[in-house]
CHARMM internal coordinates of N, CA and C (Angstrom, degrees):
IC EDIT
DIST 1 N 1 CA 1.4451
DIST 1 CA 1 C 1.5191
ANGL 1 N 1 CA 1 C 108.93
DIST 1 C 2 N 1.4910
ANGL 1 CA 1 C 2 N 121.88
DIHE 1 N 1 CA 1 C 2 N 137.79
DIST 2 N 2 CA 1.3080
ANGL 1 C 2 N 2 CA 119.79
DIHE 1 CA 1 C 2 N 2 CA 172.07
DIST 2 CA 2 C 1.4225
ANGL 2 N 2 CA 2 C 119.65
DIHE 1 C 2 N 2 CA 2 C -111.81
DIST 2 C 3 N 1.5784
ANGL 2 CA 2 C 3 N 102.97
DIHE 2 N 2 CA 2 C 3 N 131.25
DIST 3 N 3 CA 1.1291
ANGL 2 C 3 N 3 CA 105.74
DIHE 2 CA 2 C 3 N 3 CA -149.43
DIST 3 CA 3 C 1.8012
ANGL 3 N 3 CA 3 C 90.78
DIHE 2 C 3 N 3 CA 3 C -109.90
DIST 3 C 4 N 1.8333
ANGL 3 CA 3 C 4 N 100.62
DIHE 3 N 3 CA 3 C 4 N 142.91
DIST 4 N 4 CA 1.5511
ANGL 3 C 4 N 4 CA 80.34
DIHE 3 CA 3 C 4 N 4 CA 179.96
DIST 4 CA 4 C 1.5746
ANGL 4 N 4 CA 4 C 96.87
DIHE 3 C 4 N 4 CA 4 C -132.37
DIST 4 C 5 N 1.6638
ANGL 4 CA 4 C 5 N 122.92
DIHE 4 N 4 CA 4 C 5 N 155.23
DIST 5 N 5 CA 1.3867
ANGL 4 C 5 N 5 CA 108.40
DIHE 4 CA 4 C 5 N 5 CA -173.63
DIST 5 CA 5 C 1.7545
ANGL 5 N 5 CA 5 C 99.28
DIHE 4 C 5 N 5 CA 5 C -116.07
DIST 5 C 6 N 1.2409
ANGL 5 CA 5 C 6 N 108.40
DIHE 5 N 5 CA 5 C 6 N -178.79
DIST 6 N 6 CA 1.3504
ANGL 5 C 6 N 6 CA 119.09
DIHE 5 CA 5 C 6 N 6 CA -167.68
DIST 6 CA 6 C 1.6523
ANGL 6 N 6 CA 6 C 123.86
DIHE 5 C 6 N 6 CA 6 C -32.28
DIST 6 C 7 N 1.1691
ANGL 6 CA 6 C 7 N 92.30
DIHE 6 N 6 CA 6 C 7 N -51.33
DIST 7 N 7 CA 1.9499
ANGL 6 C 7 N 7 CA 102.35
DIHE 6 CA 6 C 7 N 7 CA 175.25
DIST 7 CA 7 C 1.2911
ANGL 7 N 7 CA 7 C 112.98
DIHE 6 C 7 N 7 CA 7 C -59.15
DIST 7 C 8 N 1.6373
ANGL 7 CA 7 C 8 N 118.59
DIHE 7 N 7 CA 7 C 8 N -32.01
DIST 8 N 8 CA 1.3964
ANGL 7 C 8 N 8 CA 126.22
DIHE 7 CA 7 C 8 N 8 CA 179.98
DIST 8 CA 8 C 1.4460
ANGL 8 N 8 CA 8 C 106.73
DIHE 7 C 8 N 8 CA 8 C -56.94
DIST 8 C 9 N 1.5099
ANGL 8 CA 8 C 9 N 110.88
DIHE 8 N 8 CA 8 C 9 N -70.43
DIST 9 N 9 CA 0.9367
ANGL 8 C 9 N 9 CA 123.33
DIHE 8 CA 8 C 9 N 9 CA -167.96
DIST 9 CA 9 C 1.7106
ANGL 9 N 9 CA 9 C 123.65
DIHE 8 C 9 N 9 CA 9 C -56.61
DIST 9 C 10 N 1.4282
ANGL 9 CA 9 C 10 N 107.87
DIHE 9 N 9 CA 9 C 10 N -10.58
DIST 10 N 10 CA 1.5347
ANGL 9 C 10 N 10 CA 124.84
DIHE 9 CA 9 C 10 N 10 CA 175.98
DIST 10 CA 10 C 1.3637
ANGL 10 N 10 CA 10 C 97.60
DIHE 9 C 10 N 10 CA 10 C -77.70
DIST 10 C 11 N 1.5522
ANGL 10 CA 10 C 11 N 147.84
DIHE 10 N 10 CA 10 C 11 N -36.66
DIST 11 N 11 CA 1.1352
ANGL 10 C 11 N 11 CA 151.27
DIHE 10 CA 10 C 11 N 11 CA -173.32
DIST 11 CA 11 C 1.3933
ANGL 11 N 11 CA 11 C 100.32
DIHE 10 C 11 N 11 CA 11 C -76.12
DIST 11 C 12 N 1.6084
ANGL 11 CA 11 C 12 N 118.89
DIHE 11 N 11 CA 11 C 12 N -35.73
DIST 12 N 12 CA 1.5918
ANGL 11 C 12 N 12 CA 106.31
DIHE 11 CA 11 C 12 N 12 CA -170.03
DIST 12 CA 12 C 2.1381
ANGL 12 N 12 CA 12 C 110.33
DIHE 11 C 12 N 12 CA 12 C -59.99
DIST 12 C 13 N 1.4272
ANGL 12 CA 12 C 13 N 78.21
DIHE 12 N 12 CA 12 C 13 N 143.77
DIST 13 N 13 CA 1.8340
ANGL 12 C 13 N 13 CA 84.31
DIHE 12 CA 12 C 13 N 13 CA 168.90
DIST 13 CA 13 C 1.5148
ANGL 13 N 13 CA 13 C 129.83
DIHE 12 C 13 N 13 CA 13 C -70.89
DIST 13 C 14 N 2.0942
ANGL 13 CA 13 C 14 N 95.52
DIHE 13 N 13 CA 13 C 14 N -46.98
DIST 14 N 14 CA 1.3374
ANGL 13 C 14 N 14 CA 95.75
DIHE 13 CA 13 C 14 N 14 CA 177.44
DIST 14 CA 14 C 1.3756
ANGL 14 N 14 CA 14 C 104.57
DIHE 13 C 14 N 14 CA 14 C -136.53
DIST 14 C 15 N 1.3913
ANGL 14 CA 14 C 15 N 143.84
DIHE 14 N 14 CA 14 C 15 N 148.02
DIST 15 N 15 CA 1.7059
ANGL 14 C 15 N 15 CA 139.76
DIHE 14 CA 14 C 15 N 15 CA -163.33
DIST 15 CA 15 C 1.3507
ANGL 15 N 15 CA 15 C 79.22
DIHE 14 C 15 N 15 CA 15 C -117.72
DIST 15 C 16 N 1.2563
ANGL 15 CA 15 C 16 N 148.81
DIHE 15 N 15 CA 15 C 16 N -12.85
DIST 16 N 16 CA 1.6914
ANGL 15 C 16 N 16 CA 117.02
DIHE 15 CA 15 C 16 N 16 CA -163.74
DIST 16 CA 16 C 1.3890
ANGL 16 N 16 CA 16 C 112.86
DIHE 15 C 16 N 16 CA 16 C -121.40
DIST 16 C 17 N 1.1825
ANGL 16 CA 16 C 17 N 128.40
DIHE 16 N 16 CA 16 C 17 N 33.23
DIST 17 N 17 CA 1.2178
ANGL 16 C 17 N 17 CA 140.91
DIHE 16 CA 16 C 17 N 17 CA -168.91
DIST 17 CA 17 C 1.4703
ANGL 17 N 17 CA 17 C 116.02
DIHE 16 C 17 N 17 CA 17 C -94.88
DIST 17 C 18 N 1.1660
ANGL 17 CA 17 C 18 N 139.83
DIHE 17 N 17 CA 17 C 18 N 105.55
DIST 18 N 18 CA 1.2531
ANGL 17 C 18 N 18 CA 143.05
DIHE 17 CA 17 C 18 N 18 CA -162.67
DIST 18 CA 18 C 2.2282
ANGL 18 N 18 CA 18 C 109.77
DIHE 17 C 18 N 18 CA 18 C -98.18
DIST 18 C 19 N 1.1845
ANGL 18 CA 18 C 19 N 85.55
DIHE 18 N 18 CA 18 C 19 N 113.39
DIST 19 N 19 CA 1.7221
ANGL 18 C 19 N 19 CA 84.09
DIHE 18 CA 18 C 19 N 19 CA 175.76
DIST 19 CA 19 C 1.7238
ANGL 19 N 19 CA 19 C 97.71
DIHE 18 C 19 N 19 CA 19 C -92.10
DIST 19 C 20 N 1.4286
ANGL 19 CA 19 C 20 N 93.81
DIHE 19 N 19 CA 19 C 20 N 167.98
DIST 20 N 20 CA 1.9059
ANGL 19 C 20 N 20 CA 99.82
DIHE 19 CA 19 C 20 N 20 CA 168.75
DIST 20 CA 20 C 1.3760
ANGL 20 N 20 CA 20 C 123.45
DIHE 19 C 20 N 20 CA 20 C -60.61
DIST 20 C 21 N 1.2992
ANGL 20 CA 20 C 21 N 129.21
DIHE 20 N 20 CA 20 C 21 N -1.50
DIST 21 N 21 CA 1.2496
ANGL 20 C 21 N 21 CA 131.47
DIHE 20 CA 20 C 21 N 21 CA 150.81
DIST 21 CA 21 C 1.5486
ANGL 21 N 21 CA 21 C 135.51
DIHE 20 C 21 N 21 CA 21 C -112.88
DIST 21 C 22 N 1.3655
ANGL 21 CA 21 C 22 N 112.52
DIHE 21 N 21 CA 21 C 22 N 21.99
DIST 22 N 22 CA 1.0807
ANGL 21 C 22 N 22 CA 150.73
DIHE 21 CA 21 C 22 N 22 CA 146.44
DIST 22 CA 22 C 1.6751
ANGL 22 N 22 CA 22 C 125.37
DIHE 21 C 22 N 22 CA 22 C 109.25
DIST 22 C 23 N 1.1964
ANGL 22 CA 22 C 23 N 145.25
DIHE 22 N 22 CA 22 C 23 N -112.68
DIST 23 N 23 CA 1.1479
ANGL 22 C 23 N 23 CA 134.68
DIHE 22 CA 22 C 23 N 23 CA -178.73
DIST 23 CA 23 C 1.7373
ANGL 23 N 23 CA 23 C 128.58
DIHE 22 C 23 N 23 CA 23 C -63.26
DIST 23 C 24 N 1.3384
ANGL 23 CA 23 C 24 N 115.15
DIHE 23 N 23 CA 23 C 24 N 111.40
DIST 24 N 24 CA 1.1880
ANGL 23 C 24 N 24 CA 101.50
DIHE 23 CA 23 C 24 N 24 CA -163.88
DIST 24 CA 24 C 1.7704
ANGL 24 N 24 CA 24 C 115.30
DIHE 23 C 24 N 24 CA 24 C -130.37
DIST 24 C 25 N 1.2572
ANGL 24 CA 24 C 25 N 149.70
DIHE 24 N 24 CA 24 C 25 N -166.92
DIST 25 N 25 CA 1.3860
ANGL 24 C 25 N 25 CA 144.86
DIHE 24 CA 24 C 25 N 25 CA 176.05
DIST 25 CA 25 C 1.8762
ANGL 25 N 25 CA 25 C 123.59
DIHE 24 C 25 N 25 CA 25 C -149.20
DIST 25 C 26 N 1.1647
ANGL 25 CA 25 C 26 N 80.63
DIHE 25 N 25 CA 25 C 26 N 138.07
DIST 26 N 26 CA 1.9099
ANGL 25 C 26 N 26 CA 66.75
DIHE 25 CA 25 C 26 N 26 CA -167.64
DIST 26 CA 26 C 1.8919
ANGL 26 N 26 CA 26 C 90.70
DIHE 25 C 26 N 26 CA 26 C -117.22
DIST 26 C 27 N 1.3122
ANGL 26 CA 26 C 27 N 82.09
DIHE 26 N 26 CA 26 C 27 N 134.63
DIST 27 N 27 CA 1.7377
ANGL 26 C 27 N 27 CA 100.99
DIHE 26 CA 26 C 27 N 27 CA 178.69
DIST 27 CA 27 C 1.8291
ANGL 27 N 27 CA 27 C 111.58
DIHE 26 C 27 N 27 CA 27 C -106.99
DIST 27 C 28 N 1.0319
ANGL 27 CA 27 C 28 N 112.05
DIHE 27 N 27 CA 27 C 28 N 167.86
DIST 28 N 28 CA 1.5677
ANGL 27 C 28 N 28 CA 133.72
DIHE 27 CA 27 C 28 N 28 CA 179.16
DIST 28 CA 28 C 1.7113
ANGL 28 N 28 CA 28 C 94.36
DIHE 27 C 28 N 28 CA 28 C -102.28
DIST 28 C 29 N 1.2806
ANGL 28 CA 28 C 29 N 146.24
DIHE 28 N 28 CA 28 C 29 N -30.08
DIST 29 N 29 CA 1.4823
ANGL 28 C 29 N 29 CA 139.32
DIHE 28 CA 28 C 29 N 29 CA -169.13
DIST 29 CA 29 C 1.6679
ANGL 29 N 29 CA 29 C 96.81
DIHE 28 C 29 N 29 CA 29 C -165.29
DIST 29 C 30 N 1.2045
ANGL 29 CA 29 C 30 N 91.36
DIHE 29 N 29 CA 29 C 30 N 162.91
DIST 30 N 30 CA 1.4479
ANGL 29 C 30 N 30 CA 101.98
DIHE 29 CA 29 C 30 N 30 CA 178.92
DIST 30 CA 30 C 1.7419
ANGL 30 N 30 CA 30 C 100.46
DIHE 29 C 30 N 30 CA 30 C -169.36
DIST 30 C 31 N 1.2876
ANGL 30 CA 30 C 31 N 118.05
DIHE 30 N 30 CA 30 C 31 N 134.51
DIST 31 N 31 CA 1.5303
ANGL 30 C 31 N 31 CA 130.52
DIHE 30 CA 30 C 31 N 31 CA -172.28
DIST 31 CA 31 C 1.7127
ANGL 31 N 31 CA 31 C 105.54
DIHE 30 C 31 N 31 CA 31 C -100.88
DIST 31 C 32 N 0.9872
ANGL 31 CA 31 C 32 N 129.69
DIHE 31 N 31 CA 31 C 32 N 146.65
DIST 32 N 32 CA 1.7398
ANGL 31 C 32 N 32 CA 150.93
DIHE 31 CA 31 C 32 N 32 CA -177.08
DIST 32 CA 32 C 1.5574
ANGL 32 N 32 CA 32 C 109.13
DIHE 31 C 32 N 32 CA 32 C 42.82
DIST 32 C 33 N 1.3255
ANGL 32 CA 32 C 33 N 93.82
DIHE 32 N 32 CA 32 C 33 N 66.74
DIST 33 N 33 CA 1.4794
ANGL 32 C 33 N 33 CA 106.43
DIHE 32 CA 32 C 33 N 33 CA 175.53
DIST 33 CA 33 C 1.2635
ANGL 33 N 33 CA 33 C 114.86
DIHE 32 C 33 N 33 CA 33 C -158.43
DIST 33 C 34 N 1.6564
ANGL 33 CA 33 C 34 N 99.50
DIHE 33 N 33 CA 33 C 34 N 132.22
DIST 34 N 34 CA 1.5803
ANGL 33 C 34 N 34 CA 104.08
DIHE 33 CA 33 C 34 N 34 CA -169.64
DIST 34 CA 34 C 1.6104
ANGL 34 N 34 CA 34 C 91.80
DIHE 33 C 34 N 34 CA 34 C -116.43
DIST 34 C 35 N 1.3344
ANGL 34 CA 34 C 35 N 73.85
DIHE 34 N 34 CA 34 C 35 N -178.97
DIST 35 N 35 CA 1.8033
ANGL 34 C 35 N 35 CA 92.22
DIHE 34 CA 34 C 35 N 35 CA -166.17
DIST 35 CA 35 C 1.6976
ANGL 35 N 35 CA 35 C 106.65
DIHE 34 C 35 N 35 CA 35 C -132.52
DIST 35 C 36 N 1.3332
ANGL 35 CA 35 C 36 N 111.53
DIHE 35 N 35 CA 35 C 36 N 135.90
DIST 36 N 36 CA 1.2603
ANGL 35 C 36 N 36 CA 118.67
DIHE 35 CA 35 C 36 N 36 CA 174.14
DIST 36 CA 36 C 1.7773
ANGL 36 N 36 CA 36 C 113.85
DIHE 35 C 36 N 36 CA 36 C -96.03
DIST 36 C 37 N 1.7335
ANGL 36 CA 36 C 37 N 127.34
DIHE 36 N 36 CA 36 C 37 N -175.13
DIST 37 N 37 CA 1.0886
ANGL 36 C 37 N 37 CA 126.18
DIHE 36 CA 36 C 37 N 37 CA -141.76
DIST 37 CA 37 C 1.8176
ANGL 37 N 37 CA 37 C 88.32
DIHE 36 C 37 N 37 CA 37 C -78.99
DIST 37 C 38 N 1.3909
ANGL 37 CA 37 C 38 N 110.19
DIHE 37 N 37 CA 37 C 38 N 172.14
DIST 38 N 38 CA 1.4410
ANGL 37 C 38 N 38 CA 154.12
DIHE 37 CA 37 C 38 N 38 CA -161.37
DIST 38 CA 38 C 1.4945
ANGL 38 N 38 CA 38 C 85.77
DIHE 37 C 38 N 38 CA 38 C -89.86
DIST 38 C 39 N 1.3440
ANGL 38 CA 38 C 39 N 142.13
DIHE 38 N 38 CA 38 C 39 N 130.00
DIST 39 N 39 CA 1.2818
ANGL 38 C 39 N 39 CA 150.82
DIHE 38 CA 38 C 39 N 39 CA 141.45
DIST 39 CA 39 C 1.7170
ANGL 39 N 39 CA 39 C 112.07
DIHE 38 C 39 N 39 CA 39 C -136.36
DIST 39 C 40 N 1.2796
ANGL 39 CA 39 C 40 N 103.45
DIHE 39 N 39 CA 39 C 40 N 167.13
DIST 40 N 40 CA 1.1925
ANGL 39 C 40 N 40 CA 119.77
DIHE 39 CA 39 C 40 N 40 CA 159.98
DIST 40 CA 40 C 1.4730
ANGL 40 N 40 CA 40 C 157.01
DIHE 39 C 40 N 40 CA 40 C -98.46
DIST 40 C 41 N 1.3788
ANGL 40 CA 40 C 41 N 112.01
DIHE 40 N 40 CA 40 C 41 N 118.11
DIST 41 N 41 CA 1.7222
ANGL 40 C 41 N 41 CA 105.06
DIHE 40 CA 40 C 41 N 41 CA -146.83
DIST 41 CA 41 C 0.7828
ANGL 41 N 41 CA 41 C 98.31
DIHE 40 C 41 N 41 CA 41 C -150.72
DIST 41 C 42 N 1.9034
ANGL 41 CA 41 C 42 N 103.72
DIHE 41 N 41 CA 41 C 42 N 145.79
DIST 42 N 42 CA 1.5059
ANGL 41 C 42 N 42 CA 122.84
DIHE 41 CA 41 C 42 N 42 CA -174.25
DIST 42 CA 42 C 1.4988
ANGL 42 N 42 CA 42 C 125.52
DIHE 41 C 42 N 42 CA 42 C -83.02
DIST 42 C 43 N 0.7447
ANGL 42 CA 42 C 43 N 123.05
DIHE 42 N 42 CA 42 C 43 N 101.05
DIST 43 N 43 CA 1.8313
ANGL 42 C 43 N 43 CA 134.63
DIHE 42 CA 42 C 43 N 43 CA -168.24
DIST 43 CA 43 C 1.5018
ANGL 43 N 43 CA 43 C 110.35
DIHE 42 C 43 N 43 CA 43 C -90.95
DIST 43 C 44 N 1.2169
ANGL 43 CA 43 C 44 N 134.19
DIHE 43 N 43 CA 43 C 44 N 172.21
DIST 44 N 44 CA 1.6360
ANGL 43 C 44 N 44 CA 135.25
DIHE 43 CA 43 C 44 N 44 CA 179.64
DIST 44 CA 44 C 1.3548
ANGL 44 N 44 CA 44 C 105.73
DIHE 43 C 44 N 44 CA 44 C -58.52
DIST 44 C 45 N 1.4897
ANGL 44 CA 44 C 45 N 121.59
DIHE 44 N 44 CA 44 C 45 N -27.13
DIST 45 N 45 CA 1.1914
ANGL 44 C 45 N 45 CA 109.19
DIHE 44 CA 44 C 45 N 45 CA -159.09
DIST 45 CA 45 C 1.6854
ANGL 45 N 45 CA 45 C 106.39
DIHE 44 C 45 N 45 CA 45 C -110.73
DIST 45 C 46 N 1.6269
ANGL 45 CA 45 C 46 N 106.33
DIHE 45 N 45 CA 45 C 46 N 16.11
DIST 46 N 46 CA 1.7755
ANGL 45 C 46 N 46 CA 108.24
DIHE 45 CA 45 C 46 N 46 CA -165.37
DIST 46 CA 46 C 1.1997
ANGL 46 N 46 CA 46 C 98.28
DIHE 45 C 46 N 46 CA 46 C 104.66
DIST 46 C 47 N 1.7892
ANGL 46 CA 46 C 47 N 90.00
DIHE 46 N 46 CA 46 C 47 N 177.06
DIST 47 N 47 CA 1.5343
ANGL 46 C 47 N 47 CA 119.30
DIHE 46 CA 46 C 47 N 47 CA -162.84
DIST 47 CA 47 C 2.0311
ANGL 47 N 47 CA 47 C 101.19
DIHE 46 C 47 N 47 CA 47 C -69.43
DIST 47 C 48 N 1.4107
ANGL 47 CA 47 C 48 N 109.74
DIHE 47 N 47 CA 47 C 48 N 141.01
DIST 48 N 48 CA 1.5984
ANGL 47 C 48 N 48 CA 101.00
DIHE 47 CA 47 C 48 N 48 CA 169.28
DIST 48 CA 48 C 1.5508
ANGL 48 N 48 CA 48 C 91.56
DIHE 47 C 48 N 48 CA 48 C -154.95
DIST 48 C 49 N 0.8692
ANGL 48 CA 48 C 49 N 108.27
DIHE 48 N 48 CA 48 C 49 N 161.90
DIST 49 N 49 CA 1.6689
ANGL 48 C 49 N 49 CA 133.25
DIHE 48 CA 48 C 49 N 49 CA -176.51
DIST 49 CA 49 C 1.5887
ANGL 49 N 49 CA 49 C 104.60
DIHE 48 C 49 N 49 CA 49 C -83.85
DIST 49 C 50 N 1.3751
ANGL 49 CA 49 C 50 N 119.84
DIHE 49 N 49 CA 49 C 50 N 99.97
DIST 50 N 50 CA 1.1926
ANGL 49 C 50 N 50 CA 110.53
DIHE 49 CA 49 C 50 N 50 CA -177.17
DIST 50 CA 50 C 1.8777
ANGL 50 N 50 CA 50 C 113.73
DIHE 49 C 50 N 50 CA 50 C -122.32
DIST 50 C 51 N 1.4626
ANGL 50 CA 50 C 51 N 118.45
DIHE 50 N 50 CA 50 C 51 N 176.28
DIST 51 N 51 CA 1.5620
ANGL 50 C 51 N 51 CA 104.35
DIHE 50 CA 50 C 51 N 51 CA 160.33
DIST 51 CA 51 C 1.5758
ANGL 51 N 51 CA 51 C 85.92
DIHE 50 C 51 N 51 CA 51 C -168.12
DIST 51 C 52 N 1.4163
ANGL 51 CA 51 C 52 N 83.60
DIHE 51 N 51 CA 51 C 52 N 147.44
DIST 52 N 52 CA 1.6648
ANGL 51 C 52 N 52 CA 115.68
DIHE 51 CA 51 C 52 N 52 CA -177.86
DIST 52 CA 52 C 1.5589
ANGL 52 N 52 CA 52 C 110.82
DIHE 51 C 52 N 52 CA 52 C -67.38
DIST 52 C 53 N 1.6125
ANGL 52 CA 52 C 53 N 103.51
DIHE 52 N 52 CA 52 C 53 N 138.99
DIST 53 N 53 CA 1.5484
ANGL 52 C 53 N 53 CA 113.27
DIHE 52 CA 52 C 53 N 53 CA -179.98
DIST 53 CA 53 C 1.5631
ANGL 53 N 53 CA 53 C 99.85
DIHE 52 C 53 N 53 CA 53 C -105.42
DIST 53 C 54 N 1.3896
ANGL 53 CA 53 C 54 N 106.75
DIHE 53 N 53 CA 53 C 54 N 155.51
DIST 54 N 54 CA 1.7726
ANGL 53 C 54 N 54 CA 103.89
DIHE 53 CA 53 C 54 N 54 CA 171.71
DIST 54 CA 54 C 1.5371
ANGL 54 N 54 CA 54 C 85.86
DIHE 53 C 54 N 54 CA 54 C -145.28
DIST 54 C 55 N 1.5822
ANGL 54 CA 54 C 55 N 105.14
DIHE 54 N 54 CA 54 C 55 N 168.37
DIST 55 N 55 CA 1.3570
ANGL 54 C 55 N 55 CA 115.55
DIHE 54 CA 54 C 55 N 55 CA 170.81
DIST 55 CA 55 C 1.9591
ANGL 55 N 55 CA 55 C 102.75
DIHE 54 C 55 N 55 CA 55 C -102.94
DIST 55 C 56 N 1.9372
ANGL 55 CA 55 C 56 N 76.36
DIHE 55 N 55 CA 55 C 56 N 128.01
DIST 56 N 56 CA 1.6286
ANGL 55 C 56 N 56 CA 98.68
DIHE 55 CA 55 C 56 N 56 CA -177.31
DIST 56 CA 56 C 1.5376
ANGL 56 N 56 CA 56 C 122.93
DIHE 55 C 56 N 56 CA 56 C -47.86
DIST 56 C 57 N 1.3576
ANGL 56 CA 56 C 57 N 116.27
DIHE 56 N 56 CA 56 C 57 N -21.18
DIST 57 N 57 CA 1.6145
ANGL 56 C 57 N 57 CA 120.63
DIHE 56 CA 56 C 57 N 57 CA -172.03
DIST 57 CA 57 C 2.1195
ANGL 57 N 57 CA 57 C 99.49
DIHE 56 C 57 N 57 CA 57 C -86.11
DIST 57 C 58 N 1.4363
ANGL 57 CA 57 C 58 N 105.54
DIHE 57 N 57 CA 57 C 58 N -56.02
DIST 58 N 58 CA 1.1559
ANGL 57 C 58 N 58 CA 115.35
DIHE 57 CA 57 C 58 N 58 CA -164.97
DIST 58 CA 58 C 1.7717
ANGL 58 N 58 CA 58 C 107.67
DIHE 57 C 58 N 58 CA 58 C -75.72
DIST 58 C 59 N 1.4168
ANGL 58 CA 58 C 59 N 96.82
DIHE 58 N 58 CA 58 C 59 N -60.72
DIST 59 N 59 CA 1.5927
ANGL 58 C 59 N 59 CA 109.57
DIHE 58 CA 58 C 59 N 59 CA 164.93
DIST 59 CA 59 C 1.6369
ANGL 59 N 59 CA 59 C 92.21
DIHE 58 C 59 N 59 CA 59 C 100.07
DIST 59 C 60 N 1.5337
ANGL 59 CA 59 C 60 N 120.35
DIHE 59 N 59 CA 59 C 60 N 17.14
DIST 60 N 60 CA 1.5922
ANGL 59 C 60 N 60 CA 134.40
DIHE 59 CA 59 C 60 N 60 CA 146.72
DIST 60 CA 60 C 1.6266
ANGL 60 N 60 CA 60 C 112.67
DIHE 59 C 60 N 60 CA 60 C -49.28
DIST 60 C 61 N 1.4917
ANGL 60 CA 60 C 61 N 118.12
DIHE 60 N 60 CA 60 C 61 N 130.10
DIST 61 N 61 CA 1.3348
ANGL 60 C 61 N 61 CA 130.32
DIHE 60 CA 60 C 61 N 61 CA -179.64
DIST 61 CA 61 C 1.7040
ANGL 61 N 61 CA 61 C 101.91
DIHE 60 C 61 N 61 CA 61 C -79.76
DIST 61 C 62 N 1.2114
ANGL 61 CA 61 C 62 N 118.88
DIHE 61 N 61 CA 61 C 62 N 111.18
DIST 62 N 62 CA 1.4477
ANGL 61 C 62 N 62 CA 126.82
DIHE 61 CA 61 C 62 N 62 CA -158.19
DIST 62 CA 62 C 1.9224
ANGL 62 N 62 CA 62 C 95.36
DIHE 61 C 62 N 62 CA 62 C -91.34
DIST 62 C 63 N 1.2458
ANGL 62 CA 62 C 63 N 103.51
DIHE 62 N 62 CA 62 C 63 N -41.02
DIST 63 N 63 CA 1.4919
ANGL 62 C 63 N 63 CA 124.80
DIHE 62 CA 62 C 63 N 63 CA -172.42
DIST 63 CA 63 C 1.0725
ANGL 63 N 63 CA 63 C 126.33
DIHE 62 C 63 N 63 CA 63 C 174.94
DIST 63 C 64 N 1.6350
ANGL 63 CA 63 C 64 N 127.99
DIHE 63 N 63 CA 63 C 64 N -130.85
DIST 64 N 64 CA 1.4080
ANGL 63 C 64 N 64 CA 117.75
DIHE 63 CA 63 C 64 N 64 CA 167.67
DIST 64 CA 64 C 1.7117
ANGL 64 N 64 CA 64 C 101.85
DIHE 63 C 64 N 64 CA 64 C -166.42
DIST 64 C 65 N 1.2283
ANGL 64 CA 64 C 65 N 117.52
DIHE 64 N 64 CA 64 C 65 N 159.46
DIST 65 N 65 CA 1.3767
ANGL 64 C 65 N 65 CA 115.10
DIHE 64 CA 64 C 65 N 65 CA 161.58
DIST 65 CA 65 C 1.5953
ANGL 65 N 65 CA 65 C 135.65
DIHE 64 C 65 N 65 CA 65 C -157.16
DIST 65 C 66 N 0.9214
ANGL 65 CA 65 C 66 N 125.90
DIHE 65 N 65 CA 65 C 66 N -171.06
DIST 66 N 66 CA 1.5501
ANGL 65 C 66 N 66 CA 130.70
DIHE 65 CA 65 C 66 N 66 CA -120.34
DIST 66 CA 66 C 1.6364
ANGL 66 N 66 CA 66 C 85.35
DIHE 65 C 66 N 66 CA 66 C -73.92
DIST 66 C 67 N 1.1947
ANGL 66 CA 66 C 67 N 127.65
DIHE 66 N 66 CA 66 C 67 N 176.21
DIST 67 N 67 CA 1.8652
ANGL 66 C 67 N 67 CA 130.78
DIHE 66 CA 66 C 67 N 67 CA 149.00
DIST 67 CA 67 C 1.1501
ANGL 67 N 67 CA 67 C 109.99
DIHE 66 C 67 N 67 CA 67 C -151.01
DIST 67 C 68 N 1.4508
ANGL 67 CA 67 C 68 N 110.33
DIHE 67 N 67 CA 67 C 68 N 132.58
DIST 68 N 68 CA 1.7625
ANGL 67 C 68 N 68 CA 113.64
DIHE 67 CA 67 C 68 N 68 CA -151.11
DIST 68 CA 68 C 1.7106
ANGL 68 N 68 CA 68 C 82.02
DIHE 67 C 68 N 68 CA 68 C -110.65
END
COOR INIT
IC SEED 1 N 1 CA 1 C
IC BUILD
């Protein structure tokens, strides 16, 4: 589970954004997190180009995000 505290949450863009597995947050930056390869996947809203983030220490799949 990722836990985020107040300062985090001042960086988030949007708090009310719901993914298909339920409550989720979309940020502008995020620190010790890598990202795996670019694929393509079908989301509620259609096809988008996405790739999975994990945290660099643990190497836990945190989520994923967009690739333009």
């Amino acid at each position: 589970m990722l836990l985020l505290n107040v300062n985090q949450l001042s960086l988030c863009v949007f708090q009310s954004f719901q993914g298909s597995q339920g409550r989720a947050y979309l940020f502008n930056s995020v620190v010790n997190v890598g990202c795996g390869p670019a694929e393509e996947r079908v989301l509620l809203t259609g096809l988008h180009a996405v790739a999975d983030i994990y945290c660099e220490n643990c190497k836990t799949t945190l989520g994923w995000k967009y690739v333009y």
